[in-house]
PDBQT receptor file of N, H, CA, C and O in Angstrom, charges set to zero:
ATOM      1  N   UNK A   1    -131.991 146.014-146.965  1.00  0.00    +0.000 N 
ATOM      2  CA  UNK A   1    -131.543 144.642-147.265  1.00  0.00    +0.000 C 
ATOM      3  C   UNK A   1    -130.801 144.048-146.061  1.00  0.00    +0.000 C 
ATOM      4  O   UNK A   1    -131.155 142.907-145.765  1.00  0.00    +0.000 OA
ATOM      5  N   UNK A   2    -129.736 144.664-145.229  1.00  0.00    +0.000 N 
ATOM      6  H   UNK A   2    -129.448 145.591-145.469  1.00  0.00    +0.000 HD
ATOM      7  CA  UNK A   2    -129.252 144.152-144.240  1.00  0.00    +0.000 C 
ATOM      8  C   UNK A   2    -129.839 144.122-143.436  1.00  0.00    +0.000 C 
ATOM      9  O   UNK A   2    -129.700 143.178-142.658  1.00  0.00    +0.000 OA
ATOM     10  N   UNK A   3    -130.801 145.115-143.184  1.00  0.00    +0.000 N 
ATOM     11  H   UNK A   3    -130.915 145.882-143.816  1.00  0.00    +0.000 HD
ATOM     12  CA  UNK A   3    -131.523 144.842-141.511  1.00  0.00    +0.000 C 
ATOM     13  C   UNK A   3    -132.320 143.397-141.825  1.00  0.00    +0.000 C 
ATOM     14  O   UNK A   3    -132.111 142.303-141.301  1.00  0.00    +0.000 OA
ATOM     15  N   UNK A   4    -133.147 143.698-142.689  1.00  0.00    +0.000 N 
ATOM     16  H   UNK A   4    -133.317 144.587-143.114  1.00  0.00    +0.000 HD
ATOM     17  CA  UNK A   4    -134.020 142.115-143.428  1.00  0.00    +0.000 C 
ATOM     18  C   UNK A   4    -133.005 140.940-142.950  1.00  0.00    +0.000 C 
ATOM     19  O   UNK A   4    -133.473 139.946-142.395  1.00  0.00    +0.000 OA
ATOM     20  N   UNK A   5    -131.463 141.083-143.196  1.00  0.00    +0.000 N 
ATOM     21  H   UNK A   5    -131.083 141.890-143.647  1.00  0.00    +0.000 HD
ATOM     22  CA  UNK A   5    -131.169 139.398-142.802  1.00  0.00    +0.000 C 
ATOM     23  C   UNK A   5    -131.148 139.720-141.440  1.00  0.00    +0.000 C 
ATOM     24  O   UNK A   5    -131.786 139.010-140.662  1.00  0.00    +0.000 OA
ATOM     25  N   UNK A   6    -130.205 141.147-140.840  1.00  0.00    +0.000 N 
ATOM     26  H   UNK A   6    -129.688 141.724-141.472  1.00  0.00    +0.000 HD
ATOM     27  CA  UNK A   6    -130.197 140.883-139.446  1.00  0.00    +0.000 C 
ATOM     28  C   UNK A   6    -131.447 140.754-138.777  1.00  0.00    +0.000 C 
ATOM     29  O   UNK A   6    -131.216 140.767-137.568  1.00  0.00    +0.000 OA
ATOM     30  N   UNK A   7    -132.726 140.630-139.016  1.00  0.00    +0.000 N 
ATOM     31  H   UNK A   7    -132.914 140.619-139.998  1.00  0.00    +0.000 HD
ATOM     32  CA  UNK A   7    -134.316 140.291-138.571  1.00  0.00    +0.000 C 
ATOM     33  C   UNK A   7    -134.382 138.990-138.581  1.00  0.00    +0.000 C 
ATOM     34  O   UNK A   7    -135.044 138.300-137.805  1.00  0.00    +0.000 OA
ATOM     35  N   UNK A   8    -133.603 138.571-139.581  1.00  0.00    +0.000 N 
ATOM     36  H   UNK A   8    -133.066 139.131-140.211  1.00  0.00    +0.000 HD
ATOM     37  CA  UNK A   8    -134.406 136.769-140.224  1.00  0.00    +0.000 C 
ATOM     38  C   UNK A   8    -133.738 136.102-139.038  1.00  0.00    +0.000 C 
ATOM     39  O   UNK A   8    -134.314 135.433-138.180  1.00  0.00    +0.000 OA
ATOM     40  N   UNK A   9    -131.768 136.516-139.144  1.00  0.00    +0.000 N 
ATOM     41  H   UNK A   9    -131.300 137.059-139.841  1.00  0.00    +0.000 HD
ATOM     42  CA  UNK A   9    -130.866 135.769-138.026  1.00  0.00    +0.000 C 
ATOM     43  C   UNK A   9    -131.406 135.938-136.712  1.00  0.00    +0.000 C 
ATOM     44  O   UNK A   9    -131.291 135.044-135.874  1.00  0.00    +0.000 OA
ATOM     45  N   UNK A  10    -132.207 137.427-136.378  1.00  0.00    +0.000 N 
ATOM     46  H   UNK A  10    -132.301 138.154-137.059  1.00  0.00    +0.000 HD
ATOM     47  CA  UNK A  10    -132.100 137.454-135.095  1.00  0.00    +0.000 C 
ATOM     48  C   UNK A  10    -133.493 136.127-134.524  1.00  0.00    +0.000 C 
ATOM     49  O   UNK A  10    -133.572 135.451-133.498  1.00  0.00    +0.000 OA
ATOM     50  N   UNK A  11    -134.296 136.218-135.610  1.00  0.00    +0.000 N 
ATOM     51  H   UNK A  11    -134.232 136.767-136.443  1.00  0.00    +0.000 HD
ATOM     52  CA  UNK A  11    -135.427 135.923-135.919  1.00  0.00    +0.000 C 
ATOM     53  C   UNK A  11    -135.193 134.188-135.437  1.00  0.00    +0.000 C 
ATOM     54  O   UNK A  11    -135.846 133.584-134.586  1.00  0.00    +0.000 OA
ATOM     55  N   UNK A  12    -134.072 133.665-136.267  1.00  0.00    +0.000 N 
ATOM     56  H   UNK A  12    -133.542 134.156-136.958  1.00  0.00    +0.000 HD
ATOM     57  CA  UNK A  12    -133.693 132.516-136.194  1.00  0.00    +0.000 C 
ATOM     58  C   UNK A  12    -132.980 131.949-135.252  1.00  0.00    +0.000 C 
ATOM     59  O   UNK A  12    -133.116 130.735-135.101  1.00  0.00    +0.000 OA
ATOM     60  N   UNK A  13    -132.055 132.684-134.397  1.00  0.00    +0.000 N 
ATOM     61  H   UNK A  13    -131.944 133.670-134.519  1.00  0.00    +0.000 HD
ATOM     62  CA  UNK A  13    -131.852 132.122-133.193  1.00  0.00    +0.000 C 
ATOM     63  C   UNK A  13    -132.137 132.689-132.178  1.00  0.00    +0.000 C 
ATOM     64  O   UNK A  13    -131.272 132.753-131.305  1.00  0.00    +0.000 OA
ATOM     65  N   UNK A  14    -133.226 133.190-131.990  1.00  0.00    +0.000 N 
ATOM     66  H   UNK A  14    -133.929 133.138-132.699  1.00  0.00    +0.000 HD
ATOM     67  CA  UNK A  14    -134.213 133.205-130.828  1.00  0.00    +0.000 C 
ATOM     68  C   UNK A  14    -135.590 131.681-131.324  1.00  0.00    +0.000 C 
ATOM     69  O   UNK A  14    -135.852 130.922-130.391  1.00  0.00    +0.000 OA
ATOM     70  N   UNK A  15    -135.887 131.563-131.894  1.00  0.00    +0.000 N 
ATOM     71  H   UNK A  15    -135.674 132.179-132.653  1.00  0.00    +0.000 HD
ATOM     72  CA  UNK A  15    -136.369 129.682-132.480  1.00  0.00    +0.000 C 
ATOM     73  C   UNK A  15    -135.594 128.715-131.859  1.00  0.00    +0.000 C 
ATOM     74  O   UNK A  15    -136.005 127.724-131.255  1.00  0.00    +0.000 OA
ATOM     75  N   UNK A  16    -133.939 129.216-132.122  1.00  0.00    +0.000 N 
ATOM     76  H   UNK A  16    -133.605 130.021-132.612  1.00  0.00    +0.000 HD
ATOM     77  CA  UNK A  16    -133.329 127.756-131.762  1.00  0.00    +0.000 C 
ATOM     78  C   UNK A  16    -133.114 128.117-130.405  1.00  0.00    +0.000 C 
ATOM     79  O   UNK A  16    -133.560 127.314-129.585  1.00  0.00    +0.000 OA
ATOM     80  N   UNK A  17    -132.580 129.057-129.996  1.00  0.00    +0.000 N 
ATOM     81  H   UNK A  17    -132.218 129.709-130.662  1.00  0.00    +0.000 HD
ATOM     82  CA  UNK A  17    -132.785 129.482-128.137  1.00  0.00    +0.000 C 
ATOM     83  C   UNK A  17    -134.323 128.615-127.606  1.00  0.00    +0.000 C 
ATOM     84  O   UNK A  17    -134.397 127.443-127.237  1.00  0.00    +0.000 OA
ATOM     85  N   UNK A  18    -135.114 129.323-127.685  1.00  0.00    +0.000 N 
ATOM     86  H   UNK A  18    -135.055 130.276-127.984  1.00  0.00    +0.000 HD
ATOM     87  CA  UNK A  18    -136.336 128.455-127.286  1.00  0.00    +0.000 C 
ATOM     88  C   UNK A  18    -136.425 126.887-127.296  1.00  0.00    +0.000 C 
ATOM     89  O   UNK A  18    -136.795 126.164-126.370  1.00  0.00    +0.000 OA
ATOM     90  N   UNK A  19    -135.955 126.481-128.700  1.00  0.00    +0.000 N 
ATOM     91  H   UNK A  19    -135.655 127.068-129.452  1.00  0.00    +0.000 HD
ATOM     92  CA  UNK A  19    -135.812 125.237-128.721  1.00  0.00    +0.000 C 
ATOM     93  C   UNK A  19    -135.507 124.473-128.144  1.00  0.00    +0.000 C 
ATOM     94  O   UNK A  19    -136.082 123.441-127.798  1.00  0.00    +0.000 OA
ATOM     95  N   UNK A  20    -133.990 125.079-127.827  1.00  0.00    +0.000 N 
ATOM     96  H   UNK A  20    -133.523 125.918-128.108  1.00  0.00    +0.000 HD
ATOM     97  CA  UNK A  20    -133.015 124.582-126.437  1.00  0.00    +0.000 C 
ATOM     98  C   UNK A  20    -133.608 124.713-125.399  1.00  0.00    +0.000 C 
ATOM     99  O   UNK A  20    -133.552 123.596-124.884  1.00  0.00    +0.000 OA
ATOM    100  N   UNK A  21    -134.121 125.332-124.781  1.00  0.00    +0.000 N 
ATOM    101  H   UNK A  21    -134.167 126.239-125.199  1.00  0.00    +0.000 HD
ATOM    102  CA  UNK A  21    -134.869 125.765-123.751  1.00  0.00    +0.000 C 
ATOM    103  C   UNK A  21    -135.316 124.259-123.737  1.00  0.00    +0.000 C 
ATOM    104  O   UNK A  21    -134.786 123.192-123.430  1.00  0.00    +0.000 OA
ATOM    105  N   UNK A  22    -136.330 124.597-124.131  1.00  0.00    +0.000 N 
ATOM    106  H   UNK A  22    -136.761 125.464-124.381  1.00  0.00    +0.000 HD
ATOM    107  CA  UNK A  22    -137.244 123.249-124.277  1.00  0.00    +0.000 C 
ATOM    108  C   UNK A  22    -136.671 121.797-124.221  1.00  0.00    +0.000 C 
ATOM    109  O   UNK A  22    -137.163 120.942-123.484  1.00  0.00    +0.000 OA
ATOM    110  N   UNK A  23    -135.792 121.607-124.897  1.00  0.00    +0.000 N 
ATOM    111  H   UNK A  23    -135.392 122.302-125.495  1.00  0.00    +0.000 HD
ATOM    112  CA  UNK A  23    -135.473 120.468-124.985  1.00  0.00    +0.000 C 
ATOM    113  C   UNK A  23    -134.672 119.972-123.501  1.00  0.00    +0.000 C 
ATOM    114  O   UNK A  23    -134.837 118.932-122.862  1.00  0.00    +0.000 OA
ATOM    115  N   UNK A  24    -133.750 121.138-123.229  1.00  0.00    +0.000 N 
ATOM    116  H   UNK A  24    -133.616 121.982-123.748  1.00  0.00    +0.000 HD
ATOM    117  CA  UNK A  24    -133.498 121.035-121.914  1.00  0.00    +0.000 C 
ATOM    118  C   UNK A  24    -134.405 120.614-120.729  1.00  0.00    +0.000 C 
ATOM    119  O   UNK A  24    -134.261 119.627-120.008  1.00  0.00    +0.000 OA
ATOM    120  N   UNK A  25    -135.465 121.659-120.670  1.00  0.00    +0.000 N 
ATOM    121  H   UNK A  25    -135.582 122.461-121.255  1.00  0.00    +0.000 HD
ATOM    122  CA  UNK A  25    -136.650 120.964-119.977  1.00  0.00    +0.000 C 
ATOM    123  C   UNK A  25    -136.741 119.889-119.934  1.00  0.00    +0.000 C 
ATOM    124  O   UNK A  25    -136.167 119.286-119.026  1.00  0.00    +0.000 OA
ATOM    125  N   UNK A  26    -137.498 119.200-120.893  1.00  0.00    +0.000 N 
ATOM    126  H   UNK A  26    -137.964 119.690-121.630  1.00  0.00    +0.000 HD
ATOM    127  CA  UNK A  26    -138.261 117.796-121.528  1.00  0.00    +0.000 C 
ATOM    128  C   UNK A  26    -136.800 116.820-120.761  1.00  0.00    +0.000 C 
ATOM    129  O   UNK A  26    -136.803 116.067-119.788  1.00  0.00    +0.000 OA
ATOM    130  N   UNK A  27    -135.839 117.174-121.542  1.00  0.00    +0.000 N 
ATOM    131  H   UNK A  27    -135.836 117.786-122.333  1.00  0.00    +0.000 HD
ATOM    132  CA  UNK A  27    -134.736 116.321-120.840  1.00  0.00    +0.000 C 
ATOM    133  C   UNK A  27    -134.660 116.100-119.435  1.00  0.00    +0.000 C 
ATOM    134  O   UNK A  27    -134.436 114.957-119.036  1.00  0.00    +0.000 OA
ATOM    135  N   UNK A  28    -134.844 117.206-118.483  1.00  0.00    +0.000 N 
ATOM    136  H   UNK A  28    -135.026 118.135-118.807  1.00  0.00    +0.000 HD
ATOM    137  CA  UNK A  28    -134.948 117.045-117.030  1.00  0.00    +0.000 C 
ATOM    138  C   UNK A  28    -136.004 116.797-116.498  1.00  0.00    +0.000 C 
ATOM    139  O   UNK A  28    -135.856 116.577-115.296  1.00  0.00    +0.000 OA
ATOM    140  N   UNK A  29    -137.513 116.696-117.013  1.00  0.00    +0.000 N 
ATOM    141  H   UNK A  29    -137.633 116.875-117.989  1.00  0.00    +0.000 HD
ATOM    142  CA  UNK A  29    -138.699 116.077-117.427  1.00  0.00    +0.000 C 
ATOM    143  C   UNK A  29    -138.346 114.312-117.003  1.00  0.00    +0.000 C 
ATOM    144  O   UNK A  29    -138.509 113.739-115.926  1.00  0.00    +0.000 OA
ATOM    145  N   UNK A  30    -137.903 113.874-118.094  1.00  0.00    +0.000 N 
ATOM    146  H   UNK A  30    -137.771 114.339-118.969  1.00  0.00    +0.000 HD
ATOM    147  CA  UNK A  30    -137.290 112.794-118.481  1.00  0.00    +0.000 C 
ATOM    148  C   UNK A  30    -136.875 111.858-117.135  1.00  0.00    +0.000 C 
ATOM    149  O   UNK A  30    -137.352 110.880-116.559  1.00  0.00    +0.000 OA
ATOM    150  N   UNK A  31    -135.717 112.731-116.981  1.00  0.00    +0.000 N 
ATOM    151  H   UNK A  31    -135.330 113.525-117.449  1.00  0.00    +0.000 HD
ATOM    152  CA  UNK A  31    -134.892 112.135-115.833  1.00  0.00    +0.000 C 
ATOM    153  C   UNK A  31    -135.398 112.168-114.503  1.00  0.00    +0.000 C 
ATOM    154  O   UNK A  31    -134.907 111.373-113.701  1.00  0.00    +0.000 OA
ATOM    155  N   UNK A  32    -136.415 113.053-114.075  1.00  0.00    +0.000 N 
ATOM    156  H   UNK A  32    -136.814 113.699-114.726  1.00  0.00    +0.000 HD
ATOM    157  CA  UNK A  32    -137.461 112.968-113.197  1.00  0.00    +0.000 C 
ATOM    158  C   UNK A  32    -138.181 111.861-113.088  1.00  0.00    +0.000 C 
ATOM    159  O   UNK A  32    -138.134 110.995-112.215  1.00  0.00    +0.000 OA
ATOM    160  N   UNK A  33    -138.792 111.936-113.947  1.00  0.00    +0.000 N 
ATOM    161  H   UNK A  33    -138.830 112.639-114.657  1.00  0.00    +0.000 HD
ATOM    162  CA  UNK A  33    -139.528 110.347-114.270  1.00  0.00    +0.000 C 
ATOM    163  C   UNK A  33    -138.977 109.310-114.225  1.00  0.00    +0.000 C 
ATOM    164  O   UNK A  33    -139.684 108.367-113.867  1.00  0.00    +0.000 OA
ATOM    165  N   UNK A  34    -137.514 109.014-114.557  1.00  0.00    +0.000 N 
ATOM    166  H   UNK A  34    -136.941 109.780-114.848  1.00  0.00    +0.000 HD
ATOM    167  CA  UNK A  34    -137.021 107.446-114.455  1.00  0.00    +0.000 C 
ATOM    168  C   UNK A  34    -136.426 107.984-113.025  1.00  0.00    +0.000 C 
ATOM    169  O   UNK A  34    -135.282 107.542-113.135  1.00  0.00    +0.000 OA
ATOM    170  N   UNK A  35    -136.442 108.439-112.154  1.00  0.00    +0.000 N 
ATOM    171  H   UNK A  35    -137.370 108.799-112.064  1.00  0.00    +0.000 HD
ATOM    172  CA  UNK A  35    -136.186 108.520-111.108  1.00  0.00    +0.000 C 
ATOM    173  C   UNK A  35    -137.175 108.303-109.463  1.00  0.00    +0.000 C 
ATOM    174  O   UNK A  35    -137.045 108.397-108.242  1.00  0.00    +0.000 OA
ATOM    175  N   UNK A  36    -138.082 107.990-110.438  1.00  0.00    +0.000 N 
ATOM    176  H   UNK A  36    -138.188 107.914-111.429  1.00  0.00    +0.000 HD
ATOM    177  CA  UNK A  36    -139.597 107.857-109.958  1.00  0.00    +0.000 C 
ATOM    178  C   UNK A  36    -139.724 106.554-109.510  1.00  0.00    +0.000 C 
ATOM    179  O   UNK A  36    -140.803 106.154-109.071  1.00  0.00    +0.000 OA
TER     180      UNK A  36
């Protein structure tokens, strides 16, 4: 039962890590472009 949540949590913020990732990107993406 505990490992199951500690899987889901670990599960779940490695999703939102990536996410961030990403969004970070896209954001400096972004600012590239209006710099253009």
């Amino acid at each position: 039962m505990t490992s199951m949540v500690f899987f889901i949590t670990k599960l779940v913020l490695s999703i939102v890590q990536k996410g961030f990732l990403g969004l970070k990107k896209s954001y400096k993406f972004l600012v590239y472009l209006m710099h253009l």
